[in-house]
Structures are given as structure tokens and as C-alpha cells.
C-alpha positions as CSV (number, residue, x, y, z in Angstrom):
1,X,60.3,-58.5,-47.0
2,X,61.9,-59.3,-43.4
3,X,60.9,-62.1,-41.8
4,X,59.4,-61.5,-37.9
5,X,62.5,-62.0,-35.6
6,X,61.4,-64.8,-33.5
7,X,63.1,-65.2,-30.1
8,X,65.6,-67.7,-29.6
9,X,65.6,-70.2,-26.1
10,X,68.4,-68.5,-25.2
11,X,66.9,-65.3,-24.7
12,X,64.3,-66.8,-23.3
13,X,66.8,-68.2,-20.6
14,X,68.6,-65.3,-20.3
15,X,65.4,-63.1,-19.7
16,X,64.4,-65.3,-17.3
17,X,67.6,-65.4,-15.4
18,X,67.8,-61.7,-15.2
19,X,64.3,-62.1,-13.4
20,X,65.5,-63.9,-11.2
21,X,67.9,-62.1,-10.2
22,X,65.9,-58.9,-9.8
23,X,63.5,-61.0,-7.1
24,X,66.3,-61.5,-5.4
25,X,67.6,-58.0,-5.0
26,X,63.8,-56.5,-3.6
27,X,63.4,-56.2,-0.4
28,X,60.3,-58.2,1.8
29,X,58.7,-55.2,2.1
30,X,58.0,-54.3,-1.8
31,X,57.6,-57.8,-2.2
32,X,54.5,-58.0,0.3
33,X,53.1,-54.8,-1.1
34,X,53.6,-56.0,-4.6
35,X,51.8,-59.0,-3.9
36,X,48.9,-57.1,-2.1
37,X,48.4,-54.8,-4.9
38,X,47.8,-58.4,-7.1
39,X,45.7,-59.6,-5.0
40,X,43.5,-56.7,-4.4
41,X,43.5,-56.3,-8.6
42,X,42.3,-59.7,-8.9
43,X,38.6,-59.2,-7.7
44,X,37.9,-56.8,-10.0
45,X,38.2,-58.9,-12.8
46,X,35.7,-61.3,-11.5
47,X,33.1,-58.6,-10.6
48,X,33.4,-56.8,-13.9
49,X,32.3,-60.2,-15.5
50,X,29.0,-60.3,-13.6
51,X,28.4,-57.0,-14.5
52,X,28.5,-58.2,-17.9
53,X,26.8,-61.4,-17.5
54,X,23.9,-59.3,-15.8
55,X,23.6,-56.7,-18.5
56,X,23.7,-59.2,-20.9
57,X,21.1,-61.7,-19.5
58,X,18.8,-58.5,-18.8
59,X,19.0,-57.9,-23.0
60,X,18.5,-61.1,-23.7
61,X,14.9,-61.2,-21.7
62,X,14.1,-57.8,-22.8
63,X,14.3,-58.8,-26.0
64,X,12.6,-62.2,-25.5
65,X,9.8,-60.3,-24.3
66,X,9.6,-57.2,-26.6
67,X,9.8,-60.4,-29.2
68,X,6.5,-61.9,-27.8
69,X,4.7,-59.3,-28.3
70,X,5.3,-58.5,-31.7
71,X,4.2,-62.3,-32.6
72,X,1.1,-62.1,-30.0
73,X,0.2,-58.4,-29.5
74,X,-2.0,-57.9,-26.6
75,X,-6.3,-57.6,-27.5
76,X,-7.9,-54.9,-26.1
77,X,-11.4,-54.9,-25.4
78,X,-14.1,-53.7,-27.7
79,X,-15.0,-50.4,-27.5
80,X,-18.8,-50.4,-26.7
81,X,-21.3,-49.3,-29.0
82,X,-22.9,-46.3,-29.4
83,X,-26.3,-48.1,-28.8
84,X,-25.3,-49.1,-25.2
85,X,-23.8,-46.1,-24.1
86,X,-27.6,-43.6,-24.7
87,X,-28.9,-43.5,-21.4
88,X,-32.5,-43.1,-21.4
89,X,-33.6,-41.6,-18.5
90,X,-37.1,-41.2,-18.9
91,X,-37.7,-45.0,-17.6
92,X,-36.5,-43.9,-14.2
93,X,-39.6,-42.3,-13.2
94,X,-41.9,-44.4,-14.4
95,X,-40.2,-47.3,-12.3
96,X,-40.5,-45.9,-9.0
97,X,-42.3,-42.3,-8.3
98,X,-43.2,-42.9,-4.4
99,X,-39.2,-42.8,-3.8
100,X,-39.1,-39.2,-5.0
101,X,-42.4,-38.3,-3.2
102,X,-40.5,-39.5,0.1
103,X,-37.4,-37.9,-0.7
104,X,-39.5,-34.3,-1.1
105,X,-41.1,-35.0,2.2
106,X,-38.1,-35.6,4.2
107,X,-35.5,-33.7,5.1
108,X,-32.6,-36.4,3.8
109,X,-32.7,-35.0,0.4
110,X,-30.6,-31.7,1.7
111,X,-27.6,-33.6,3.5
């Protein structure tokens, strides 16, 4: 088995060097536009992250809330009874005949 090749300070130093040295040799111009395009990258990053936090935080309460209802589902009201829904109509008469003797005699009962 080899044994990962681990870089020596010297490379390091020499990498750096040759850096450096490559600054050096660009002009101003790609220079500023080097260091616009890292600076317009950088944004990104941070939006993308609240993205993430808001999707996330939106789960988590979703969640929460789908949880509470499978502990404490919601009561519905009792249907009502059979008993209470007959409607007896024949009471009506007998409570008040002289209102359908004035509704025959005037002419309301048409409009």
C-alpha cells in the first residue's frame, strides 16, 4: 500500500511564490473585473441560505401543526336526530288561521 503523498512546506512556498508572481503580471483591468465578478458571487451564497432557512422553518410548522391534530383531532358537531328534523306542519294552522284569511283577501299574496 502507498502511503498519501503529503505536501512538503516547500511546495507550499513555492506555490505560493509562483502566485505571486502571476498577480503581478495581470493587468488593473482583469484585476478590477476579477474582483467584481467575487463580489457580485458573494450574495448569492447568503440568499440561497434564506431560501433554505425559509423552507425549512415552513416544514418544521407544517409539521408542528399536522402533529396537533393527530393528538387532538378537531370535534364536529352532532349530527341532529331524526326526531328533530320531522316537521309537523299541521300545528301551523291551528296557531294562526285569520293570517291566511287576510292573505286571501288581499292582493299581497300575488307579489
Amino acid at each position: 500500500m502507498s502511503r498519501p503523498v503529503t505536501p512538503s512546506i516547500h511546495d507550499d512556498t513555492a506555490l505560493r511564490a509562483l502566485h505571486d508572481q502571476a498577480v503581478q503580471q495581470l493587468s488593473p483591468a482583469t484585476l478590477a473585473r476579477l474582483r467584481s465578478a467575487r463580489h457580485a458571487a458573494a450574495p448569492r451564497a447568503s440568499r440561497a441560505h434564506g431560501w433554505w432557512m425559509a423552507t425549512a422553518c415552513s416544514a418544521v410548522a407544517a409539521l408542528a401543526l399536522g402533529y396537533s391534530f393527530t393528538v387532538n383531532p378537531p370535534t364536529t358537531p352532532a349530527a341532529p336526530t331524526a326526531a328533530a328534523t320531522v316537521d309537523d306542519s299541521s300545528d301551523v294552522l291551528d296557531e294562526n288561521p285569520d293570517l291566511y284569511v287576510w292573505l286571501g283577501t288581499t292582493d299581497l299574496a300575488m307579489e
